[in-house]
N, C-alpha and C positions, 0 to 999 in steps of 0.2 A: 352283584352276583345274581346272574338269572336261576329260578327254581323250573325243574322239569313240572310239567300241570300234574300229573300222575302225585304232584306235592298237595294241592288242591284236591285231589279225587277222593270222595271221601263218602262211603256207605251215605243212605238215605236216613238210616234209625241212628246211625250215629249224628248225623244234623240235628236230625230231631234229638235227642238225647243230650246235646249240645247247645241249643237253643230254649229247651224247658230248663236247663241250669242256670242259663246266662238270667234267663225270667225270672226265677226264684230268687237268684241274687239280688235283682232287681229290687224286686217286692223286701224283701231282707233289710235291705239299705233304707227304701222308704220309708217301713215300717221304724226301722232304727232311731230316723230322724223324727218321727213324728215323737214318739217316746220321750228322746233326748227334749227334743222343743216344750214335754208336756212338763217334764223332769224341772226344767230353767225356768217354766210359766209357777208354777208351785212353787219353788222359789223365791221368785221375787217379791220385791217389799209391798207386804199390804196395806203400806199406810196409803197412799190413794184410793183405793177400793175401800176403805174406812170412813177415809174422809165423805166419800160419793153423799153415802147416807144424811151425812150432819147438812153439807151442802145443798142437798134437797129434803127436807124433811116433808114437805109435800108426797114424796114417795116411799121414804124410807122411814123408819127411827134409829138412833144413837146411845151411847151408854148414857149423854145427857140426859136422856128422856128416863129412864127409869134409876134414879138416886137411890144409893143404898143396895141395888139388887144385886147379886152375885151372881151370874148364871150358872146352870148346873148344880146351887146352893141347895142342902135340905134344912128346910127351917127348921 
């Protein structure tokens, strides 16, 4: 089916008005995913990031290192 162009003719502020939605969505969607991504990142298992520390003690310390300490404890 061919469409008459008069189907295409379409006011200038209506494009524009058309094109700053499409954008927003855009940005919308990005934004979502970045969220979503940080949402799965906080999630997942922190035994690796635990371990980093024991594995380099050179940079880190460990719950090894301080026996007995509770954190957040008041003595």
């Amino acid at each position: 089916m061919t469409r008459p162009i008069s189907h295409l003719d379409v006011p200038a502020p209506k494009l524009v008005d058309d094109l700053r939605a499409l954008v927003a969505r855009q940005r919308a969607q990005r934004l979502a995913a970045g969220v979503a991504a940080e949402a799965r990142h906080l999630m997942d298992d922190d035994a690796p990031w635990s371990r980093l520390a024991c594995d380099h003690p050179e940079h880190c310390s460990c719950d090894a290192d301080y026996p007995g300490w509770t954190p957040g404890a008041i003595a």
